[in-house]
DSSP file (Angstrom, degrees, kcal/mol; ACC not computed):
  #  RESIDUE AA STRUCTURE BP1 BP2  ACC     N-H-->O    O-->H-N    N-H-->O    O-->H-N    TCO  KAPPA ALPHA  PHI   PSI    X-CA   Y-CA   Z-CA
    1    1 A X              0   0    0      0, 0.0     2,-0.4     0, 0.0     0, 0.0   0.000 360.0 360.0 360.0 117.1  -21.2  115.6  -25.1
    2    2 A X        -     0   0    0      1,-0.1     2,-0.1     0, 0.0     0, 0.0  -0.586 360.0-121.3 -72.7 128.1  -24.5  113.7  -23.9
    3    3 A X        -     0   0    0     -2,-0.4     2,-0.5   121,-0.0    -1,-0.1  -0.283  36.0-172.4 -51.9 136.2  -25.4  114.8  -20.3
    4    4 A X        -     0   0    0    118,-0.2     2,-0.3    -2,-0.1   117,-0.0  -0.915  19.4-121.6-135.2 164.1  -25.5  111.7  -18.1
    5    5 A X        -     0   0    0     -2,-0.5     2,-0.5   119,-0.1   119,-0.2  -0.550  31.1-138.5 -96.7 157.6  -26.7  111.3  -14.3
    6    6 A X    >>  -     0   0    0    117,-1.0     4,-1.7    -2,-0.3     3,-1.3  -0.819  30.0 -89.0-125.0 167.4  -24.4  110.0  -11.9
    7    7 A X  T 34 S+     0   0    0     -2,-0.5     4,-0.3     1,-0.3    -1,-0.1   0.558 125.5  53.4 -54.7 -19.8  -24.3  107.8   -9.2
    8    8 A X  T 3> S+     0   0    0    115,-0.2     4,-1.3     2,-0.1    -1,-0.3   0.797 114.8  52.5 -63.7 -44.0  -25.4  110.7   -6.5
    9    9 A X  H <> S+     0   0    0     -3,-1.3     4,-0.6   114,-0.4    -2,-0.2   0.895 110.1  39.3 -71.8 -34.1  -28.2  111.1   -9.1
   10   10 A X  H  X S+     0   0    0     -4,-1.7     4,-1.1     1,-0.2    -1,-0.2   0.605 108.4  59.0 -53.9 -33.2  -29.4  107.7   -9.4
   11   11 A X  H  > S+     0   0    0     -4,-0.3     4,-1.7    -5,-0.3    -1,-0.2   0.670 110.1  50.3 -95.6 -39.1  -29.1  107.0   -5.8
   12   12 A X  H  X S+     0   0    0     -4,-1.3     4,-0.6     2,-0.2    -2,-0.2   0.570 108.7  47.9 -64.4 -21.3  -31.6  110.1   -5.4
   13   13 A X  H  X S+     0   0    0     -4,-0.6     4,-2.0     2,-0.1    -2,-0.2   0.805 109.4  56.5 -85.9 -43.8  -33.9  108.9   -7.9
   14   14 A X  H  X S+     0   0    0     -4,-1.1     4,-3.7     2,-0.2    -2,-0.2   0.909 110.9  41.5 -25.3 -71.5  -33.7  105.5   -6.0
   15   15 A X  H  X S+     0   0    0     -4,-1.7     4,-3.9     2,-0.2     5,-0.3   0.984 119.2  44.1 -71.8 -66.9  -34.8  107.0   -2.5
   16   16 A X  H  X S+     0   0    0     -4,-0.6     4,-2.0     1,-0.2    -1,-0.2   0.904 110.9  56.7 -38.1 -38.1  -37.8  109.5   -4.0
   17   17 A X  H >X S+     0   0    0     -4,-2.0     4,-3.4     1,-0.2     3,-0.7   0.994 109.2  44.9 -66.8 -47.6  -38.9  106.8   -6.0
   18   18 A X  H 3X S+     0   0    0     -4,-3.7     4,-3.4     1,-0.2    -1,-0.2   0.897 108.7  54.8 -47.7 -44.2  -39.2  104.9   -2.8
   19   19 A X  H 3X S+     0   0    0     -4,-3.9     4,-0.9    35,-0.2     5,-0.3   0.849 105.4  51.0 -60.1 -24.2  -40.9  107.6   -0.9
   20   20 A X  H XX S+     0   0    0     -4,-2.0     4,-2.9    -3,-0.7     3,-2.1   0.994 109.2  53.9 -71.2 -44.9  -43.6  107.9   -3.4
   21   21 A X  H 3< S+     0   0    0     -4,-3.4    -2,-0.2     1,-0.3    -1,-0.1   0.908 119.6  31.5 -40.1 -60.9  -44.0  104.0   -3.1
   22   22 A X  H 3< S+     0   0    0     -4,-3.4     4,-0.4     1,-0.2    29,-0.4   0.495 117.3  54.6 -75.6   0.6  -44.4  104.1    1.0
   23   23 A X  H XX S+     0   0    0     -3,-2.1     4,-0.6    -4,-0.9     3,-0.6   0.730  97.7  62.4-118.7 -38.2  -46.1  107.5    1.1
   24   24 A X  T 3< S+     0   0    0     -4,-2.9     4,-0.4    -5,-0.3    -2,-0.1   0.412  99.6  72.8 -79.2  11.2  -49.1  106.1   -1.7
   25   25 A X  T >4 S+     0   0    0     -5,-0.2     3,-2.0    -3,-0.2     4,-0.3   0.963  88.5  51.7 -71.9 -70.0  -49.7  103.6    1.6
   26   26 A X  T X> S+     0   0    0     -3,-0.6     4,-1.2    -4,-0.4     3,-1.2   0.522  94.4  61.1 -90.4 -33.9  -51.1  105.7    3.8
   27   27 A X  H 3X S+     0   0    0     -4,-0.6     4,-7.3     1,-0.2    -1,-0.3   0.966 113.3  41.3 -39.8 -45.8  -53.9  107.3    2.0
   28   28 A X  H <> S+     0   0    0     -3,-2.0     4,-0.5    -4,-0.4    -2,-0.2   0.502 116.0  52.2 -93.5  23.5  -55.6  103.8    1.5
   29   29 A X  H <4 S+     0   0    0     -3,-1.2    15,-0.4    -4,-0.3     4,-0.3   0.678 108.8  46.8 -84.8 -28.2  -54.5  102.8    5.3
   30   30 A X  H >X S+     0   0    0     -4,-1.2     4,-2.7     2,-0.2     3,-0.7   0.809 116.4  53.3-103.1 -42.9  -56.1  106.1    6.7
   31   31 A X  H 3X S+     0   0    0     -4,-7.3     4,-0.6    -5,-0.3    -3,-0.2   0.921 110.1  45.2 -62.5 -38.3  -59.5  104.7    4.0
   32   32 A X  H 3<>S+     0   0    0     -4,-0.5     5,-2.1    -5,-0.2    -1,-0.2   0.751 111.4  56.0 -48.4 -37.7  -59.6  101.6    5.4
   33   33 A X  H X45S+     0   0    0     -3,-0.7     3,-4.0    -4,-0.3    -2,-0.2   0.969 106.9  47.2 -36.1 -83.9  -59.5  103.3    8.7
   34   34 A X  H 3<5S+     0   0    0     -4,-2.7    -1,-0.2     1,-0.2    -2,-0.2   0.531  96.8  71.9 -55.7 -14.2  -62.2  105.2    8.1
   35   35 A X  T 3<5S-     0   0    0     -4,-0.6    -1,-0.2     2,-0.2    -2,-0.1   0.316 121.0 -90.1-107.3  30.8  -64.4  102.6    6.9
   36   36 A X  T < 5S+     0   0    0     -3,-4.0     2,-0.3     1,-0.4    -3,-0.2  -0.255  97.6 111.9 127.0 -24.5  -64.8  101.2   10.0
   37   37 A X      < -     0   0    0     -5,-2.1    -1,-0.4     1,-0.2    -2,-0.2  -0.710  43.9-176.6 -85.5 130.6  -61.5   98.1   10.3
   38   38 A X  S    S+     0   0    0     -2,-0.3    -1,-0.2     1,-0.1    -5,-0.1   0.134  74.9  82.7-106.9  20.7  -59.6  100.4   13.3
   39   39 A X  S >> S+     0   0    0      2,-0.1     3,-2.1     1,-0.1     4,-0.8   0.893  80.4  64.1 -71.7 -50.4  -57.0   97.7   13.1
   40   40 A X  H 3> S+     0   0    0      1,-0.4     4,-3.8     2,-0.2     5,-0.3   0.666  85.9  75.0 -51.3 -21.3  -55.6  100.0    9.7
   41   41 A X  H 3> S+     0   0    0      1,-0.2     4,-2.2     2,-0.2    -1,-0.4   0.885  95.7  44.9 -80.5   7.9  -54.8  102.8   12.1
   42   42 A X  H <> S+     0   0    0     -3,-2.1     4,-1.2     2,-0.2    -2,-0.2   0.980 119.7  41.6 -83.6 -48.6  -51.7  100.9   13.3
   43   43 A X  H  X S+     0   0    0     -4,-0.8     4,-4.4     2,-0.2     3,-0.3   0.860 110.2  51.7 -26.3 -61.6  -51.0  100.2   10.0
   44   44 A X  H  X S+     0   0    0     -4,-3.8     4,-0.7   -15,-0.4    -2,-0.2   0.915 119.5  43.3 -69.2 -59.3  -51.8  103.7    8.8
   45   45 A X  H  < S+     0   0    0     -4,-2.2    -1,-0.2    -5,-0.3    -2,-0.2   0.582 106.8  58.1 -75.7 -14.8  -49.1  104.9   12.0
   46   46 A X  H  X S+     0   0    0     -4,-1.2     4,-2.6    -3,-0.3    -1,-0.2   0.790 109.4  48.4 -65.3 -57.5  -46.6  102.3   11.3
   47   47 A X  H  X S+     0   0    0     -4,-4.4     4,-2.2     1,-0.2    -2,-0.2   0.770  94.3  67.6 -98.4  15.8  -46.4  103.9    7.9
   48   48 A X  H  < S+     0   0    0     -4,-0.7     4,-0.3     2,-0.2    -1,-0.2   0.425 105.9  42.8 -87.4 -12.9  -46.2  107.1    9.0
   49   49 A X  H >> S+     0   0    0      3,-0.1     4,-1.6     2,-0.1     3,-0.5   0.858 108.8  57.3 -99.4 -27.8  -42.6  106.2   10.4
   50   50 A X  H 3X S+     0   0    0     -4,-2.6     4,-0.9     1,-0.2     5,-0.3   0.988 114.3  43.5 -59.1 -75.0  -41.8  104.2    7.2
   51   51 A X  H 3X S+     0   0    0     -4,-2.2     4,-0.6   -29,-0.4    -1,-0.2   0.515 115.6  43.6  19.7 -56.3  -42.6  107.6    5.5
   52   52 A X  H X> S+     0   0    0     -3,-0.5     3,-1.1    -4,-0.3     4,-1.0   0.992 113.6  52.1 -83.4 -62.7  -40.7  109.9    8.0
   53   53 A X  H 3X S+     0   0    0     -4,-1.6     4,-0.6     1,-0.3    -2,-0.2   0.493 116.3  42.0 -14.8 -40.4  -37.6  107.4    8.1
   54   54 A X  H 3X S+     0   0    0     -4,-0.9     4,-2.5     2,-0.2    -1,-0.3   0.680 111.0  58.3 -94.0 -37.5  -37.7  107.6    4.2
   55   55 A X  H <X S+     0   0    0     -3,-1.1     4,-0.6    -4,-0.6    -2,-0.2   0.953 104.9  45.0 -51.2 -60.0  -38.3  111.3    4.2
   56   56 A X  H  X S+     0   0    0     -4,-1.0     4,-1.1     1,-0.3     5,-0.2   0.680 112.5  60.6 -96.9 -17.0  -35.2  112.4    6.2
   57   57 A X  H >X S+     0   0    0     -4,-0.6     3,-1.1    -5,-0.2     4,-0.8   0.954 105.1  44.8  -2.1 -89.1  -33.2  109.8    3.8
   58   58 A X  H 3X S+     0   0    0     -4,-2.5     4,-2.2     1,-0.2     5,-0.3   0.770 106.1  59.7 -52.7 -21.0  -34.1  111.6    1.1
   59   59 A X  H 3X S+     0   0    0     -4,-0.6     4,-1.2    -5,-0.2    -1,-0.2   0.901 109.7  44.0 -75.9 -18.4  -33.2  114.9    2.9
   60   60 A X  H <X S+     0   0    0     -3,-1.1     4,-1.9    -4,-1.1    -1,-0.2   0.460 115.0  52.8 -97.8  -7.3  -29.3  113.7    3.5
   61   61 A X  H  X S+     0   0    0     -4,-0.8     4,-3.3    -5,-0.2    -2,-0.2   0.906 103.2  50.9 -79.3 -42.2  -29.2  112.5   -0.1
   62   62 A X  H  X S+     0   0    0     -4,-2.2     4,-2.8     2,-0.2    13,-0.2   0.937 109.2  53.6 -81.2 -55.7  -30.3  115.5   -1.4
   63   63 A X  H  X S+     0   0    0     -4,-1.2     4,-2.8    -5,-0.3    -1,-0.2   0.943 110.9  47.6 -46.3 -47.8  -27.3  117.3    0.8
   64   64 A X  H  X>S+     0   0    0     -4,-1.9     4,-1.8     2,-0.2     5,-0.9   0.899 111.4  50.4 -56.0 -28.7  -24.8  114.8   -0.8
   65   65 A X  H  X5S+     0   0    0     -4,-3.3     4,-4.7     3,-0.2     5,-0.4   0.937 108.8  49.4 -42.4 -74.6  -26.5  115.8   -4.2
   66   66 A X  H  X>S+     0   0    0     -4,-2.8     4,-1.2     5,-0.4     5,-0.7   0.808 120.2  42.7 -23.1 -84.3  -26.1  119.9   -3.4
   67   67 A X  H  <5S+     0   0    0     -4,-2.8    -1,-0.2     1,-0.2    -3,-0.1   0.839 126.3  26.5 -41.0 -75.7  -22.1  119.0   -2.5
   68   68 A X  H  <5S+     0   0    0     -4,-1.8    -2,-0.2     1,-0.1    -1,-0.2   0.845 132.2  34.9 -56.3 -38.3  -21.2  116.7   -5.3
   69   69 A X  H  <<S-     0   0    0     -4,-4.7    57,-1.4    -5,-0.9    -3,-0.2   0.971  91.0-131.7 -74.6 -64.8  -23.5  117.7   -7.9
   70   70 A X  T  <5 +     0   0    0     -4,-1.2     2,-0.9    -5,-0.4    -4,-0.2   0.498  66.7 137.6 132.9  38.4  -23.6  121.8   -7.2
   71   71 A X      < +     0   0    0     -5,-0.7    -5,-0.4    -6,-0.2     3,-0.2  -0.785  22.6 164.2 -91.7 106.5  -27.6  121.0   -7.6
   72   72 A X    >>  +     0   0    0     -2,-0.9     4,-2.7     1,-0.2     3,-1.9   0.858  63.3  75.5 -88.4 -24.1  -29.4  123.1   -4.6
   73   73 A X  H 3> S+     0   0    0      1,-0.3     4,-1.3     2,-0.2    -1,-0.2   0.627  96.8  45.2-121.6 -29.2  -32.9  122.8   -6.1
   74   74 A X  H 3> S+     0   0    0     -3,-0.2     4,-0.7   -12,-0.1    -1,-0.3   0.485 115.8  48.2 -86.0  12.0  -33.5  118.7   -4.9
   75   75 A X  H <> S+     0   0    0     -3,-1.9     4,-1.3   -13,-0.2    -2,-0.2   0.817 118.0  42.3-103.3 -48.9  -31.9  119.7   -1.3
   76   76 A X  H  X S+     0   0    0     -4,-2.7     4,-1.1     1,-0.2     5,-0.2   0.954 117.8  45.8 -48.5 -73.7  -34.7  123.2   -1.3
   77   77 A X  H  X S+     0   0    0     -4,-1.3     4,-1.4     2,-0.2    -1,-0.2   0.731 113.2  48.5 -39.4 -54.3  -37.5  121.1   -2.6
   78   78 A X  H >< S+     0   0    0     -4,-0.7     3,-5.6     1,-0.2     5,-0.2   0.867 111.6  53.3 -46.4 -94.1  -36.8  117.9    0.1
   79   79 A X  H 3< S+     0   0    0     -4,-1.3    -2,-0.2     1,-0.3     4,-0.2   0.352 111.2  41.1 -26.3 -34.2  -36.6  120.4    3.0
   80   80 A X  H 3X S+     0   0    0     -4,-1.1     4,-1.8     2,-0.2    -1,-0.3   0.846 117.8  51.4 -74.3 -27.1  -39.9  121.9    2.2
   81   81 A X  H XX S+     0   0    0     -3,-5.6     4,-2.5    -4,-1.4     3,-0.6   0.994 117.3  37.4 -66.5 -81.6  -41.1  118.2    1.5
   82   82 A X  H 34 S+     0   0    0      1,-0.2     4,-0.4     2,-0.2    -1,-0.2   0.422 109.0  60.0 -48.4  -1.7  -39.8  117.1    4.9
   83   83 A X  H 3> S+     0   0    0     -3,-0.3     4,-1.4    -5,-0.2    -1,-0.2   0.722 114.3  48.2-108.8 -58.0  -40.9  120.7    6.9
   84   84 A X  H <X S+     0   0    0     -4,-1.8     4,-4.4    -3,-0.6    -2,-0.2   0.914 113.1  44.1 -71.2 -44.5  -44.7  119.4    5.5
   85   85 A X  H  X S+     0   0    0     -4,-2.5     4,-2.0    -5,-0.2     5,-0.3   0.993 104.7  53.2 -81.4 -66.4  -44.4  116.1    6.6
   86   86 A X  H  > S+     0   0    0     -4,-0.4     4,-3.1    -5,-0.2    -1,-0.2   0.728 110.5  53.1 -16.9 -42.0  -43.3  116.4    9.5
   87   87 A X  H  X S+     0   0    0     -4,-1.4     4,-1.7    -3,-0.2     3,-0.5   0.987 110.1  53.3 -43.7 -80.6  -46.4  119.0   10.1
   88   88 A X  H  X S+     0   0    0     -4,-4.4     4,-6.2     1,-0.2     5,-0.4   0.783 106.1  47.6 -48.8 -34.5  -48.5  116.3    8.9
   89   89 A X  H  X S+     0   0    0     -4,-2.0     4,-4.4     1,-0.3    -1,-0.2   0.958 117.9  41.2 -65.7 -49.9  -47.4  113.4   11.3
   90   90 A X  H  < S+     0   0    0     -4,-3.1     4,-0.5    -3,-0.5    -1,-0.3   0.695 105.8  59.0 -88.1  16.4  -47.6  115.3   14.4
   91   91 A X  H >X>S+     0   0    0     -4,-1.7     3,-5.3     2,-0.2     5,-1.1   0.925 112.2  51.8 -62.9 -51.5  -51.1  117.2   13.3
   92   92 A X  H ><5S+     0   0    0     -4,-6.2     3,-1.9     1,-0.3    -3,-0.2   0.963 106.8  51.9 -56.0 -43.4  -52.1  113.0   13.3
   93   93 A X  T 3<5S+     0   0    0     -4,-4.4    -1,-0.3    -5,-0.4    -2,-0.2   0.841 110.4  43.2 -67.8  -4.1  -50.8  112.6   16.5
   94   94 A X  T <45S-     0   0    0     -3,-5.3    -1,-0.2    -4,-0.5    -2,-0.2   0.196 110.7-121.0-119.1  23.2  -52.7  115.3   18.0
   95   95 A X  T <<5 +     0   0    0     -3,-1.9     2,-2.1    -4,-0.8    -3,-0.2   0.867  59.3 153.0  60.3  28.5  -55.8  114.1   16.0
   96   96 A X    >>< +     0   0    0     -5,-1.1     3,-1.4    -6,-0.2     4,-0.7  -0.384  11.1 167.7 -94.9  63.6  -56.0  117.6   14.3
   97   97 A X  T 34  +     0   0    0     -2,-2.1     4,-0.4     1,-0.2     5,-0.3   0.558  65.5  66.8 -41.5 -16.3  -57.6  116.1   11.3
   98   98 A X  T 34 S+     0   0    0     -3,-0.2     4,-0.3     2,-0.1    -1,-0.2   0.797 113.5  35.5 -72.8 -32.4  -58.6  119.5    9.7
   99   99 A X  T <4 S+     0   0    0     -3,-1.4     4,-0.2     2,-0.1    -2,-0.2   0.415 119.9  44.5 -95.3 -28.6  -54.7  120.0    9.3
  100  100 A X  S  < S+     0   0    0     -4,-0.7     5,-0.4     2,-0.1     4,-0.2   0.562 108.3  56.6-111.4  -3.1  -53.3  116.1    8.4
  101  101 A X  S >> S+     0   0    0     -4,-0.4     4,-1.8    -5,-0.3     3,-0.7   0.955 120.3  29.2 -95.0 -38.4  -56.2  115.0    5.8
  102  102 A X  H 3> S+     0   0    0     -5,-0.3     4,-2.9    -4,-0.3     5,-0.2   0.915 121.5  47.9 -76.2 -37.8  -55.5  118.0    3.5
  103  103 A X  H 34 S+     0   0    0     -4,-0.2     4,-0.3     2,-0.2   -15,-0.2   0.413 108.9  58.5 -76.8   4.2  -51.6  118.6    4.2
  104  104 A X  H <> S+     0   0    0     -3,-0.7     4,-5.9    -4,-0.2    -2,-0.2   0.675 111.8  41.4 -87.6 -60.0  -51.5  114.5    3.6
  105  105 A X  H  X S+     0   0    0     -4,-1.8     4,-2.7    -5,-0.4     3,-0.4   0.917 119.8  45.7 -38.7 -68.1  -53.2  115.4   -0.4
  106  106 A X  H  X S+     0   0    0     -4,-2.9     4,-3.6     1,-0.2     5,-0.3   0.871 112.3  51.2 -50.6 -46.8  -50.8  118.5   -0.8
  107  107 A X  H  > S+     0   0    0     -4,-0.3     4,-2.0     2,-0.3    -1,-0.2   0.840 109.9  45.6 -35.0 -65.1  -47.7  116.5    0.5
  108  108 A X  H  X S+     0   0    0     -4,-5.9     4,-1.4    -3,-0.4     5,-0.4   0.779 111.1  56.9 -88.0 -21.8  -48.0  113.4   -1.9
  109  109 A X  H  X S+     0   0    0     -4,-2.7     4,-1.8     2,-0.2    -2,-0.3   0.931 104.4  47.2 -81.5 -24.9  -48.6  115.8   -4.9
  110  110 A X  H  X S+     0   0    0     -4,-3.6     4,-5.6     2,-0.1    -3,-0.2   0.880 110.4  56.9 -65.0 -32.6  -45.5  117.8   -4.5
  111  111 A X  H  X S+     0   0    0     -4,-2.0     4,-1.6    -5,-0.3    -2,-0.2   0.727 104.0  49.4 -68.0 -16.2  -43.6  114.4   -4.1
  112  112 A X  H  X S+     0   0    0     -4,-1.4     4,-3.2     2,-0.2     5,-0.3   0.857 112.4  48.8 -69.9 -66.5  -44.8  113.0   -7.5
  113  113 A X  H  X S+     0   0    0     -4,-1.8     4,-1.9    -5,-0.4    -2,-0.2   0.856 114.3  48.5 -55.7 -34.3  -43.7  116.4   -9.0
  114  114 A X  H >X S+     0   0    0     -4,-5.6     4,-1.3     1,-0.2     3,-1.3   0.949 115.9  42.4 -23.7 -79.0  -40.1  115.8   -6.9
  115  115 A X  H 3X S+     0   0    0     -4,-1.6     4,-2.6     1,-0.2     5,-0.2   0.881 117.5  48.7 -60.5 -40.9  -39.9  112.5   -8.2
  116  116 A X  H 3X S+     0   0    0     -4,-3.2     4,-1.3     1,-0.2    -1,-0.2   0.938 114.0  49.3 -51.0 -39.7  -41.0  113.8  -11.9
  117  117 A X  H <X S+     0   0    0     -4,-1.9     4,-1.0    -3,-1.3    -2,-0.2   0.709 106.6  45.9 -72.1 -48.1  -38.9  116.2  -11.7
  118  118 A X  H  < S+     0   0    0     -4,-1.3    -1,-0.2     1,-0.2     5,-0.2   0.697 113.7  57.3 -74.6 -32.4  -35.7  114.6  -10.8
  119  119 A X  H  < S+     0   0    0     -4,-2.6    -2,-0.2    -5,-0.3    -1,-0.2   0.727  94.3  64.8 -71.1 -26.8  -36.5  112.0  -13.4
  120  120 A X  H  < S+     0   0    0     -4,-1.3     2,-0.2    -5,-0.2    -3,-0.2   0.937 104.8  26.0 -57.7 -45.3  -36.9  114.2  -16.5
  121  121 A X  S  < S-     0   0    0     -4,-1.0     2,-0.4  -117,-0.0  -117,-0.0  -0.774  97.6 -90.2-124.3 165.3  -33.5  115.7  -17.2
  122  122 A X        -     0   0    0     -2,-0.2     2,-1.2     1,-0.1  -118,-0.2  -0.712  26.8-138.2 -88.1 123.8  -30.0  113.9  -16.1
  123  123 A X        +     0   0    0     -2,-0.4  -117,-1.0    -5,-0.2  -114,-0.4  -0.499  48.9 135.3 -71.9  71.8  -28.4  114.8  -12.6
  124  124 A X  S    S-     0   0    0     -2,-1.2  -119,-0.1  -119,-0.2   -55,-0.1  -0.871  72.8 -58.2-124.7 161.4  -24.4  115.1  -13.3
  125  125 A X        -     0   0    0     -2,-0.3     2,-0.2     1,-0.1   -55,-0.2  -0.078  59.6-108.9 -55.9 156.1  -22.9  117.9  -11.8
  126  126 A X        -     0   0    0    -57,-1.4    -1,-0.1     1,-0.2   -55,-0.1  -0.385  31.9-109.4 -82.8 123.0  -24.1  121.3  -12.5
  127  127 A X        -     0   0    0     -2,-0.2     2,-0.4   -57,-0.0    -1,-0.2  -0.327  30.9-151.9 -63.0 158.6  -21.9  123.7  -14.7
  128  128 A X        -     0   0    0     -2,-0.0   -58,-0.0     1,-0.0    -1,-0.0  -0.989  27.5-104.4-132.3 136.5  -20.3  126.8  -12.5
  129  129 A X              0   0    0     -2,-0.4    -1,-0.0     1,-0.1     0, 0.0  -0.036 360.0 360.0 -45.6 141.5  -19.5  130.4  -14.4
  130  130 A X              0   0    0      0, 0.0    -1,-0.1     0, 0.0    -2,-0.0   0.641 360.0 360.0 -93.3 360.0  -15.8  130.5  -14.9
């Protein structure tokens, strides 16, 4: 019997894939920023709600995964993903740059390995001990 993903899974691969998409904005919104057009930070703060919006998505997908699937490990993984982001958005609103330029880097590198991760092997529900 081939393992196959299911539609919970798919639908989860769907939304991460999207977050990586909108989260790989904001580096080169916040570079633009910084190299002088200050038009980008609206941009740069526009997509830091596209971002959050996408985030907390993922984070009630992840729950349906955990029910239907028995998978805890994309629901653990969001929640630290969303716990970080969140961090990051308000350090940039309180201009604590020492805190959002590094916790931005750490942030979109756990979310490739999310997204890698959830893409390698097929999401159909999780065997249970009899």
């Amino acid at each position: 019997m081939t393992a196959r993903t299911s539609p919970a899974g798919w639908v989860l691969r769907a939304v991460a894939g999207a977050h990586v998409v909108v989260i790989a904005g904001q580096p080169v919104f916040a570079g633009v920023y910084l190299s002088g057009d200050y038009d980008s930070l609206r941009l740069h703060a526009l997509g830091a709600d596209v971002v959050s919006f996408v985030a907390y998505l993922q984070f009630v997908v992840t729950i349906v995964v955990w029910v239907r699937l028995r998978r805890a490990w994309p629901f653990l993984a969001t929640a630290a993903l969303v716990a970080a982001e969140t961090a990051q958005y308000f350090a940039g609103l309180g201009g604590a740059l020492w805190l959002h330029l590094p916790l931005g880097v750490v942030t979109i590198v756990a979310l490739v390995v999310f997204v890698v991760a959830v893409w390698r092997r097929p999401l159909g529900r999780a065997a249970v001990d009899a």
